[in-house]
MARSE-815290 format. One record per residue (C-alpha): residue number from 1; x, y, z. Coordinates in Angstrom, 2 decimals. Example, Ala and Ser with C-alpha at 12.3 -4.5 7.8 and 13.67 -1.06 7.14 Angstrom:
MARSE-815290
<node pos="1" c1="12.30" c2="-4.50" c3="7.80"/>
<node pos="2" c1="13.67" c2="-1.06" c3="7.14"/>
//
This chain:
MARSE-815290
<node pos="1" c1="-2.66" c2="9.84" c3="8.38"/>
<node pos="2" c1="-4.76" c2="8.05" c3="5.50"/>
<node pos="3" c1="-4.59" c2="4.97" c3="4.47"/>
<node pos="4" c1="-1.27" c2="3.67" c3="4.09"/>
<node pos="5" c1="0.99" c2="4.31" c3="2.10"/>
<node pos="6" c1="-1.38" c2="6.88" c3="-0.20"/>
<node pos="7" c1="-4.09" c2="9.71" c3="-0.36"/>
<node pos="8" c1="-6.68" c2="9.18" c3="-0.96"/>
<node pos="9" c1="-9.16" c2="12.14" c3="-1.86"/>
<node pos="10" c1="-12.50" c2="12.67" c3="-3.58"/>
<node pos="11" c1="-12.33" c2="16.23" c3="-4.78"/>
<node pos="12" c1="-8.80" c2="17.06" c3="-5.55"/>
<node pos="13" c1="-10.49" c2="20.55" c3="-6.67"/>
<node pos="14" c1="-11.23" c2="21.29" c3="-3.42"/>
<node pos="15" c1="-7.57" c2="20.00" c3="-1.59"/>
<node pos="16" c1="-6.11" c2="23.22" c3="-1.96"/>
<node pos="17" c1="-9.04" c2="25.63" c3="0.32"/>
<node pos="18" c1="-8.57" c2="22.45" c3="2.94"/>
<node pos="19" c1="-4.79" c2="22.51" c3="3.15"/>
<node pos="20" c1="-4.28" c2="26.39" c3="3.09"/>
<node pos="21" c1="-6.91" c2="26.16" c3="6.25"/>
<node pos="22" c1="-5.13" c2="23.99" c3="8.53"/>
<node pos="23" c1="-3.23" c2="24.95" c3="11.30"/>
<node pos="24" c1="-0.71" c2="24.61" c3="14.04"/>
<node pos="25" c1="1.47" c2="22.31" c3="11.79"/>
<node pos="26" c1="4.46" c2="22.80" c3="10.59"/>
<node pos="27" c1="3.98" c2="21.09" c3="7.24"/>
<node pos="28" c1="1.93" c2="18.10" c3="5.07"/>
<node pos="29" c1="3.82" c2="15.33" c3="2.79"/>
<node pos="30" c1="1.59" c2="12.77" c3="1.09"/>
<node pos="31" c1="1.84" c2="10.52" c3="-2.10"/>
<node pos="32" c1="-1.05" c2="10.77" c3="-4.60"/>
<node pos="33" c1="-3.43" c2="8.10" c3="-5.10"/>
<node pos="34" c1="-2.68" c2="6.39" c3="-8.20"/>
<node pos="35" c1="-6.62" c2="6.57" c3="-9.18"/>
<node pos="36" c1="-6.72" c2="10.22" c3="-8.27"/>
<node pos="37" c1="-8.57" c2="12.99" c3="-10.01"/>
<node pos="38" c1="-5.34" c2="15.50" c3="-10.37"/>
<node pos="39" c1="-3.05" c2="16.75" c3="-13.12"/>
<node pos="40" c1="-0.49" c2="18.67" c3="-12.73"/>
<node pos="41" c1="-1.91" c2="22.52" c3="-12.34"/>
<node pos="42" c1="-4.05" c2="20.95" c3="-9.37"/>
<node pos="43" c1="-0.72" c2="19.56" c3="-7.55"/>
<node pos="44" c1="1.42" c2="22.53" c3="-8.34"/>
<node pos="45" c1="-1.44" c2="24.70" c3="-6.70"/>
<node pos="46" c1="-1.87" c2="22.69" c3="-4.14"/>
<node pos="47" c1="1.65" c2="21.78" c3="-2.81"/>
<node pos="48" c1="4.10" c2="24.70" c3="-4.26"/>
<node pos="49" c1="7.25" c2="23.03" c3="-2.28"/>
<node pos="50" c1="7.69" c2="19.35" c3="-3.35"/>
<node pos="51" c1="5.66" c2="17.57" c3="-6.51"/>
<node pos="52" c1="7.49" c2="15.14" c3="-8.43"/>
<node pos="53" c1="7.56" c2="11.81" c3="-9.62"/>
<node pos="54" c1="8.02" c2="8.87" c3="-6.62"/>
<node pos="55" c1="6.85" c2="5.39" c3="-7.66"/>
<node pos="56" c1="5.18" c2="3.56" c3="-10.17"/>
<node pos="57" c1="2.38" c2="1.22" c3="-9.09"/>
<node pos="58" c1="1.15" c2="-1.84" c3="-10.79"/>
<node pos="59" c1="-2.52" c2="-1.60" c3="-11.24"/>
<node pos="60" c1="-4.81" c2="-4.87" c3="-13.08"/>
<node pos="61" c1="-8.11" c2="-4.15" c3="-14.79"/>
<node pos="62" c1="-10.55" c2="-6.71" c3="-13.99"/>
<node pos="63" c1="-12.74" c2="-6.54" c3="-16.91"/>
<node pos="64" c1="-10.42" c2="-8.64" c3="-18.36"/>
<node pos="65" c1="-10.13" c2="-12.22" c3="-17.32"/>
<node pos="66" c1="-7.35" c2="-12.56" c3="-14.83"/>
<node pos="67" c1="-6.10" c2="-15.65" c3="-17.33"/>
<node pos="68" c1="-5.19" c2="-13.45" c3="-20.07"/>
<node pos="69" c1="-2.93" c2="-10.96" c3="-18.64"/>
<node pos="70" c1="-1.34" c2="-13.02" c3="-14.79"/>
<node pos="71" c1="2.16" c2="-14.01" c3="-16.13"/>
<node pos="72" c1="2.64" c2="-17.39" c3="-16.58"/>
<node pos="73" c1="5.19" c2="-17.95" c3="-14.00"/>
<node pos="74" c1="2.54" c2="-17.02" c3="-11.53"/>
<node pos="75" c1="-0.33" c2="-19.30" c3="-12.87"/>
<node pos="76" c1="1.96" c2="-22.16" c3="-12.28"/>
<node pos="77" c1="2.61" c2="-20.81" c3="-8.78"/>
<node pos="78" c1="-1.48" c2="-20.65" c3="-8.50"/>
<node pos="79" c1="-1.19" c2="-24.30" c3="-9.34"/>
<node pos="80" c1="0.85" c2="-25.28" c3="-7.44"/>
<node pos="81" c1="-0.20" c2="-23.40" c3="-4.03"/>
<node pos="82" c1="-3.97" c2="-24.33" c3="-4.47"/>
<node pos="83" c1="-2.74" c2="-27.93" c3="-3.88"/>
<node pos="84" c1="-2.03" c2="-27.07" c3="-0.14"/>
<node pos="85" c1="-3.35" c2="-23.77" c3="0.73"/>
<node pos="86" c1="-6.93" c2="-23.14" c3="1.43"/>
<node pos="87" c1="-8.22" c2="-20.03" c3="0.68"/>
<node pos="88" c1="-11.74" c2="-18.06" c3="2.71"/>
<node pos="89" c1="-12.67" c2="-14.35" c3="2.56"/>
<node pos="90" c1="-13.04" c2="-13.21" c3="6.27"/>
<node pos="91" c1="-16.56" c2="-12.21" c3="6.78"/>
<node pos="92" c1="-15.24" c2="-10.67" c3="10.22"/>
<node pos="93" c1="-11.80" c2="-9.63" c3="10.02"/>
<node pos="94" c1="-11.56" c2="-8.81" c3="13.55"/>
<node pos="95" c1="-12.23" c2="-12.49" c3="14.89"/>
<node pos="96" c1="-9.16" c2="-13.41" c3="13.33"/>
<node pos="97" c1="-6.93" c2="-9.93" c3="14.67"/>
<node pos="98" c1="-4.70" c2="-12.41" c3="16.89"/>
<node pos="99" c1="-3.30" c2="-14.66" c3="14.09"/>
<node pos="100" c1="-2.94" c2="-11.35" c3="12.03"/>
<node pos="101" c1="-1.17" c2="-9.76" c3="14.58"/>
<node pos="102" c1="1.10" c2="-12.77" c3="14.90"/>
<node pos="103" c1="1.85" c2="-12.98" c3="11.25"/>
<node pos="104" c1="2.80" c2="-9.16" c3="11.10"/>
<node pos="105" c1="5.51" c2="-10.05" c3="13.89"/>
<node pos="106" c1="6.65" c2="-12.88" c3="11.86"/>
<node pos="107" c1="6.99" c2="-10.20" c3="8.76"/>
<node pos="108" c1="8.76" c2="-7.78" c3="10.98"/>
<node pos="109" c1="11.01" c2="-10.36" c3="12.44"/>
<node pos="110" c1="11.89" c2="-12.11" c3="9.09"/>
<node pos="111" c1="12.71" c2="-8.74" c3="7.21"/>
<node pos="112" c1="13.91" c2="-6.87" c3="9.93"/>
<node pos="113" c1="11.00" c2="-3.74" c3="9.31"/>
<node pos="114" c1="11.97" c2="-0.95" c3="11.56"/>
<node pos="115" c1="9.83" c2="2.49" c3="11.22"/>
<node pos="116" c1="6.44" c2="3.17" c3="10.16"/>
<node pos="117" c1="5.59" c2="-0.19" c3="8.52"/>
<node pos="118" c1="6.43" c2="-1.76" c3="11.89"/>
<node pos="119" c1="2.94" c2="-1.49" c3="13.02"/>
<node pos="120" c1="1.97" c2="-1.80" c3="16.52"/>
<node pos="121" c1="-0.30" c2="-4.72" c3="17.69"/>
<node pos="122" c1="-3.10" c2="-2.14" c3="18.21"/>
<node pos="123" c1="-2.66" c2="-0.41" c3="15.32"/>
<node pos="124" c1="-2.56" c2="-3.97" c3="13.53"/>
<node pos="125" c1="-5.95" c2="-4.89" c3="15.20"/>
<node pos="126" c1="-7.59" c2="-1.34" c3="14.57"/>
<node pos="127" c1="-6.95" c2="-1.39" c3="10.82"/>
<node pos="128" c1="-9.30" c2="-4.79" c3="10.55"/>
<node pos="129" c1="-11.90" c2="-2.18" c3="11.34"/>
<node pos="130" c1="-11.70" c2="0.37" c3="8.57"/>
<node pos="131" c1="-14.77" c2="0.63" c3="6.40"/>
<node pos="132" c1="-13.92" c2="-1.14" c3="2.96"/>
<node pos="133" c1="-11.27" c2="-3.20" c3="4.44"/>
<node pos="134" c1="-11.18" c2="-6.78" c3="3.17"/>
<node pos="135" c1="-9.23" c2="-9.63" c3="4.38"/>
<node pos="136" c1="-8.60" c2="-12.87" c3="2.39"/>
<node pos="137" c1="-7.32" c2="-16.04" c3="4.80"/>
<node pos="138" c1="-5.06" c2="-18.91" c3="3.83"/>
<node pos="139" c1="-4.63" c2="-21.90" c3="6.24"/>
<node pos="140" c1="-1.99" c2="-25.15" c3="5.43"/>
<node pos="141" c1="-3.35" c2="-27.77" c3="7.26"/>
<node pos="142" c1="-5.69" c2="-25.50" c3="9.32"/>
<node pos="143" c1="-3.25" c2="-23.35" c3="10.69"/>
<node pos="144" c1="-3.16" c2="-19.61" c3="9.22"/>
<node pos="145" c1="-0.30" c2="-19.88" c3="6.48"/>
<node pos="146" c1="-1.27" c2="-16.10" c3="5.60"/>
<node pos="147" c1="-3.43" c2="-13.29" c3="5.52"/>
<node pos="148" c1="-3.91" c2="-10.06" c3="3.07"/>
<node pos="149" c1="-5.72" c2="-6.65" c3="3.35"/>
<node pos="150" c1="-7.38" c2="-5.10" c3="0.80"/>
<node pos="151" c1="-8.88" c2="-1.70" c3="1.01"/>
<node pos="152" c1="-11.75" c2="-1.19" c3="-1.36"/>
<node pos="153" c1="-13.50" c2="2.22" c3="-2.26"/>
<node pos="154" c1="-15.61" c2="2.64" c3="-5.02"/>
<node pos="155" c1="-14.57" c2="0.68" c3="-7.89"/>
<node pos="156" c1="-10.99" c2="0.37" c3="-6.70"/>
<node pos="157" c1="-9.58" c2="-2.55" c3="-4.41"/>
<node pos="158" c1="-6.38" c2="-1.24" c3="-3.25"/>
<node pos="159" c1="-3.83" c2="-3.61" c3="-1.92"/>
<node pos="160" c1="-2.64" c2="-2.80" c3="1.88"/>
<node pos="161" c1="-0.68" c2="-5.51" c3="3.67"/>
<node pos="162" c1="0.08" c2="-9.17" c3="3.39"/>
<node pos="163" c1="1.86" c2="-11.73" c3="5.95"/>
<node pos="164" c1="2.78" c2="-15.05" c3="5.85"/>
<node pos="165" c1="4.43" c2="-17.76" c3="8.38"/>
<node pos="166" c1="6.88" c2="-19.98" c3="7.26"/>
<node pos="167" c1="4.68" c2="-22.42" c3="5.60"/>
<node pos="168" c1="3.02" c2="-20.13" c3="3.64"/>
<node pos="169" c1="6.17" c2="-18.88" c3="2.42"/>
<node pos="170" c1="6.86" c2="-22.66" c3="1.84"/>
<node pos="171" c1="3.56" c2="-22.89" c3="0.48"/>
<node pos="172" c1="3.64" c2="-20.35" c3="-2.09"/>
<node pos="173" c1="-0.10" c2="-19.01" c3="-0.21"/>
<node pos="174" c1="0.77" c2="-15.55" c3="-1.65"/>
<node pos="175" c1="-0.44" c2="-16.77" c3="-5.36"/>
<node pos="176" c1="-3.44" c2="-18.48" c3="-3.99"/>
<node pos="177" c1="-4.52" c2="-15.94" c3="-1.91"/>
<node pos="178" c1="-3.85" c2="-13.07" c3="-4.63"/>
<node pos="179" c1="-6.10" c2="-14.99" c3="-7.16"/>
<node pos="180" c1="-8.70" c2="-15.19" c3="-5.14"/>
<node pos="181" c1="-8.88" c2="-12.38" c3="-4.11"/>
<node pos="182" c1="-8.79" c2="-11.28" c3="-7.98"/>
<node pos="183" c1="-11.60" c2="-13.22" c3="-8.34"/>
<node pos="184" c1="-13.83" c2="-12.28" c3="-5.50"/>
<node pos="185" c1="-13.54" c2="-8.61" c3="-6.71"/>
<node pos="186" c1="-13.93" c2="-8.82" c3="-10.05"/>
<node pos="187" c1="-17.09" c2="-11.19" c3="-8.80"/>
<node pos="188" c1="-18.45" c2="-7.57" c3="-6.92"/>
<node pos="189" c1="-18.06" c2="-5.13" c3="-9.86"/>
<node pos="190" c1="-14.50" c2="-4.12" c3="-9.03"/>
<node pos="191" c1="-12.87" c2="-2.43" c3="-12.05"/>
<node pos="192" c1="-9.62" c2="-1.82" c3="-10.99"/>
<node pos="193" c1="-7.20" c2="-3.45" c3="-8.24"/>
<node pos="194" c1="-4.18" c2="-1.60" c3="-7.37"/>
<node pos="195" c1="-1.23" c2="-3.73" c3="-6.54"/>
<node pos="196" c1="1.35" c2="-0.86" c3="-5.15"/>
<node pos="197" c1="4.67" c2="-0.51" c3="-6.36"/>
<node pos="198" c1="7.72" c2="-2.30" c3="-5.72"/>
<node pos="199" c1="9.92" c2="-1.62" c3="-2.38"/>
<node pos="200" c1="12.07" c2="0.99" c3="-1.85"/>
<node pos="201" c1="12.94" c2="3.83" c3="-5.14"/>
<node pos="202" c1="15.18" c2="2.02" c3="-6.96"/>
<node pos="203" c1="13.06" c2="-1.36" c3="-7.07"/>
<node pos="204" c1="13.14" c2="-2.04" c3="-10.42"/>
<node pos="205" c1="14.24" c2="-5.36" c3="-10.05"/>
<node pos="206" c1="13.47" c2="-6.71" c3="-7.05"/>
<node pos="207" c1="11.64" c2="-9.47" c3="-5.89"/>
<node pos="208" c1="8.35" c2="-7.93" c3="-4.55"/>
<node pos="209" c1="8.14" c2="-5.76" c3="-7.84"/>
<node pos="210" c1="8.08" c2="-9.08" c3="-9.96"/>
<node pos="211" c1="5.79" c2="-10.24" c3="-8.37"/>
<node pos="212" c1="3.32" c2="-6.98" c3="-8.07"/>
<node pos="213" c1="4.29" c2="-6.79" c3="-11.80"/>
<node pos="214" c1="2.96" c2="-10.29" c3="-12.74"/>
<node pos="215" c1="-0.52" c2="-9.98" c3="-11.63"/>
<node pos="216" c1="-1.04" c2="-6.16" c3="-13.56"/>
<node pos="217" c1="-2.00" c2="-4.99" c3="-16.77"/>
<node pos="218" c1="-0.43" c2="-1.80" c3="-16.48"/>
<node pos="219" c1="1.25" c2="1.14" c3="-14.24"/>
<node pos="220" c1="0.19" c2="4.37" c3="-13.16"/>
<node pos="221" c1="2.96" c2="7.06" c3="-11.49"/>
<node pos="222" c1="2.52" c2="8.47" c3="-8.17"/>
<node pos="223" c1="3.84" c2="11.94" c3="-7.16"/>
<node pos="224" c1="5.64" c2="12.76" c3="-3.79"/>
<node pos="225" c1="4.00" c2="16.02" c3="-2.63"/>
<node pos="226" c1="4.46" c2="18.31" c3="0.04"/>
<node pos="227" c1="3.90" c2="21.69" c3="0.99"/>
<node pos="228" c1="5.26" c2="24.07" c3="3.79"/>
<node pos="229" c1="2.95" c2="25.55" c3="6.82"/>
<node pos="230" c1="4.70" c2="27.79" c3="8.82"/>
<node pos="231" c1="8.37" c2="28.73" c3="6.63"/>
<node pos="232" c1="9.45" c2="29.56" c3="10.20"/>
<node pos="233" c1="9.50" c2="26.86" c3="11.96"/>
<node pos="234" c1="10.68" c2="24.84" c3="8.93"/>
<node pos="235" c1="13.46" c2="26.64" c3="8.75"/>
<node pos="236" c1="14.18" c2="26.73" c3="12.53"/>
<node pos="237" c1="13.88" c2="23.09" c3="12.48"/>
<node pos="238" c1="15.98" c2="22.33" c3="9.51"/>
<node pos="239" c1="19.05" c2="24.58" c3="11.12"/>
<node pos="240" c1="18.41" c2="22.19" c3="14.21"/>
<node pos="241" c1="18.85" c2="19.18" c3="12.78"/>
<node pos="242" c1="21.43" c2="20.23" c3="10.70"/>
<node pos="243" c1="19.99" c2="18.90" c3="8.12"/>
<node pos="244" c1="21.79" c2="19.17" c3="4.35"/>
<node pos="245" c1="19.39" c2="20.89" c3="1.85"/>
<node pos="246" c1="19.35" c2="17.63" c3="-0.34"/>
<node pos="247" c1="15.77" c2="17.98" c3="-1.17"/>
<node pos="248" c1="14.72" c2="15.58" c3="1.21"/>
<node pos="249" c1="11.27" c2="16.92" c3="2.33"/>
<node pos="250" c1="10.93" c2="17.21" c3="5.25"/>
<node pos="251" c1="14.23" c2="18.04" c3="5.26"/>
<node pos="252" c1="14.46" c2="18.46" c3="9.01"/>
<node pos="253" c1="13.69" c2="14.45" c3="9.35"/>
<node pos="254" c1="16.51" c2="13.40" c3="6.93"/>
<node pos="255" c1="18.20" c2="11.93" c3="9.33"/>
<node pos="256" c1="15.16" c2="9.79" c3="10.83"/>
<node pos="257" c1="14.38" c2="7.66" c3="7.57"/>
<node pos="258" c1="17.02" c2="8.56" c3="5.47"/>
//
């Protein structure tokens, strides 16, 4: 798997000679990087079963100055958070893996997360160790109020994960850590930060999408793509399931997220 939840890829030309080349599975589903270097021949070529719209995610250029475009329901939240939360870039993300870890459980807990976003405490601790990961601290009175991982390649800064106990929540340590983390990037030459989209497909207005929405200066679509290996054992899997040809792809593991 890449880097949650996108692809990312360098040569998008060259996706299609890797893909027809693999083997022993049954088939691949990704969603395009928002930054990616495809149109529409190169996804059609490259995944012939499944390319269509899926989200839209809120991306910020930083060449502008973060005053100009954050709405100003969030500055005030900046404000107001900066009075109580202190905010430090993690030099070594992995000497702080056990309050991350213990945050995450808090997120899981407090939403209920069940599936692939409930990660495991080793794959928690292993992702602090990904080249171009970036992790931004905020602590209420010394204790960790909340963390956030940022995955940087190039001159992109992707957003990854964010958790928070229940005094950052209290806190409002999201907006303080977001802005600084803004600012540290924009700092190193970033040019673009991608925020993600909101949760869920019909997120439109929900409360995670305001608040990706108030820190952008515009969106960029992502495609759901997907493209079959081996027909055959699709098909045999599909029947097995009984799964309903709904065009959920993989359709044989509708009934495991749908």
């Amino acid at each position: 798997m890449g880097c949650y939840p996108i692809f990312c890829c360098e040569r998008w030309a060259q996706l299609r000679s890797d893909l027809e080349g693999l083997k022993d599975l049954v088939c691949v589903s990704m969603v395009t990087d928002p930054f990616g270097d495809w149109d529409g021949e190169v996804l059609r070529e490259c995944f012939p079963d499944l390319a269509i719209p899926f989200k839209a995610h809120f991306v910020a250029d930083l060449t502008r100055n973060p005053r100009e475009f954050v709405s100003g329901h969030h500055l005030r939240n900046v404000e107001r958070a900066f009075r109580s939360v202190r905010v430090s870039r993690c030099e070594d993300a992995a000497q702080y893996s056990e309050e991350w870890v213990l945050l995450y459980r808090h997120l899981i807990e407090r939403h209920s997360i069940r599936g692939i976003s409930a990660f495991s405490d080793d794959s928690l601790r292993r992702q602090l160790g990904v080249p171009g990961i970036e992790m931004f601290r905020g602590s209420v009175e010394g204790e960790a109020a909340g963390m956030a991982l940022w995955a940087v390649q190039g001159e992109i800064a992707y957003y990854h994960l964010g958790a928070y106990s229940e005094a950052g929540y209290r806190e409002r340590a999201s907006f303080a850590l977001f802005w600084t983390a803004l600012e540290y990037f924009a700092q190193k030459g970033v040019r673009w930060v991608s925020l993600g989209a909101g949760a869920g497909l019909q997120a439109a207005v929900s409360g995670l999408t305001r608040f990706k929405q108030g820190w952008s200066t515009a969106v960029r679509m992502t495609y759901l793509c997907g493209r079959i290996l081996d027909s055959k054992a699709y098909g045999e899997l599909t029947a097995r399931k009984g799964a309903a040809p709904d065009g959920y792809f993989p359709s044989y593991r509708r009934n495991e997220f749908g």
